[in-house]
Phi, psi and omega in degrees: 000129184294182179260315178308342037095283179283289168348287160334279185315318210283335159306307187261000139270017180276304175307315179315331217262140176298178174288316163307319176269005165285274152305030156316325165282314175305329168300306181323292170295303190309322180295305187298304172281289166005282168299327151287338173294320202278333176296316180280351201247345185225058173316324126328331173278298180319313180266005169262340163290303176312323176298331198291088192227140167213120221046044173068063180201110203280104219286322175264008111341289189303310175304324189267323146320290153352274189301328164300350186270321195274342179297320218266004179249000000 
Protein backbone atom coordinates (compact mmCIF):
# COMPACT_ATOMS: atom_id res chain seq x y z
CA UNK A 1 0.00 0.00 0.00
CA UNK A 2 1.62 3.29 -1.01
CA UNK A 3 1.80 5.89 1.72
CA UNK A 4 -0.87 8.21 -0.32
CA UNK A 5 -3.21 5.30 0.11
CA UNK A 6 -2.76 4.97 3.35
CA UNK A 7 -3.30 8.66 4.16
CA UNK A 8 -6.66 8.27 1.94
CA UNK A 9 -7.89 5.35 4.21
CA UNK A 10 -6.94 6.99 7.41
CA UNK A 11 -9.01 10.59 6.32
CA UNK A 12 -11.89 8.49 5.57
CA UNK A 13 -12.03 6.62 8.68
CA UNK A 14 -11.56 9.40 10.15
CA UNK A 15 -14.74 10.91 8.23
CA UNK A 16 -16.56 7.83 9.26
CA UNK A 17 -16.33 8.78 12.93
CA UNK A 18 -19.68 10.74 14.70
CA UNK A 19 -18.75 14.08 16.44
CA UNK A 20 -18.60 12.22 19.82
CA UNK A 21 -16.67 9.74 18.71
CA UNK A 22 -14.40 11.87 17.19
CA UNK A 23 -13.63 13.73 20.19
CA UNK A 24 -14.03 11.33 22.81
CA UNK A 25 -11.30 12.02 24.95
CA UNK A 26 -12.17 15.61 25.27
CA UNK A 27 -16.17 14.74 26.46
CA UNK A 28 -14.18 12.42 28.81
CA UNK A 29 -12.17 15.08 30.46
CA UNK A 30 -15.07 17.49 30.29
CA UNK A 31 -17.61 14.66 32.23
CA UNK A 32 -14.56 14.40 34.75
CA UNK A 33 -14.11 17.92 35.57
CA UNK A 34 -17.88 18.29 35.56
CA UNK A 35 -18.29 15.81 38.19
CA UNK A 36 -15.41 17.27 40.49
CA UNK A 37 -17.09 20.72 39.96
CA UNK A 38 -20.45 19.26 41.05
CA UNK A 39 -18.69 17.32 43.83
CA UNK A 40 -17.07 20.24 45.38
CA UNK A 41 -19.90 22.51 44.89
CA UNK A 42 -22.99 20.30 45.93
CA UNK A 43 -21.68 17.51 48.05
CA UNK A 44 -24.86 16.60 49.18
CA UNK A 45 -26.15 15.90 45.90
CA UNK A 46 -23.09 13.69 45.54
CA UNK A 47 -23.57 11.69 48.68
CA UNK A 48 -26.99 11.48 48.31
CA UNK A 49 -26.82 9.81 44.86
CA UNK A 50 -24.41 7.43 45.99
CA UNK A 51 -26.60 6.26 48.66
CA UNK A 52 -29.42 5.21 46.15
CA UNK A 53 -27.93 1.78 45.96
CA UNK A 54 -29.92 -1.44 45.51
CA UNK A 55 -27.80 -4.86 45.80
CA UNK A 56 -24.70 -3.20 45.92
CA UNK A 57 -25.57 -1.75 42.80
CA UNK A 58 -25.51 2.06 42.39
CA UNK A 59 -29.33 2.67 40.65
CA UNK A 60 -28.37 5.67 38.35
CA UNK A 61 -25.31 3.99 36.76
CA UNK A 62 -27.38 0.99 36.40
CA UNK A 63 -30.17 3.24 34.61
CA UNK A 64 -28.09 4.98 32.49
CA UNK A 65 -26.23 1.38 31.28
CA UNK A 66 -29.33 0.34 30.89
CA UNK A 67 -30.48 3.09 28.89
CA UNK A 68 -27.21 2.95 27.13
CA UNK A 69 -27.52 -0.65 26.17
CA UNK A 70 -30.76 -0.31 24.72
CA UNK A 71 -29.80 3.30 22.73
CA UNK A 72 -27.47 1.59 20.70
CA UNK A 73 -29.76 -0.69 18.89
Amino acid sequence: MSASNEIVGKRQAAASLNFFERDLTVWVALCIAVGIGLGLLFPALVQAIDRMEFAQVNLPVGVLNWAKRYSDS
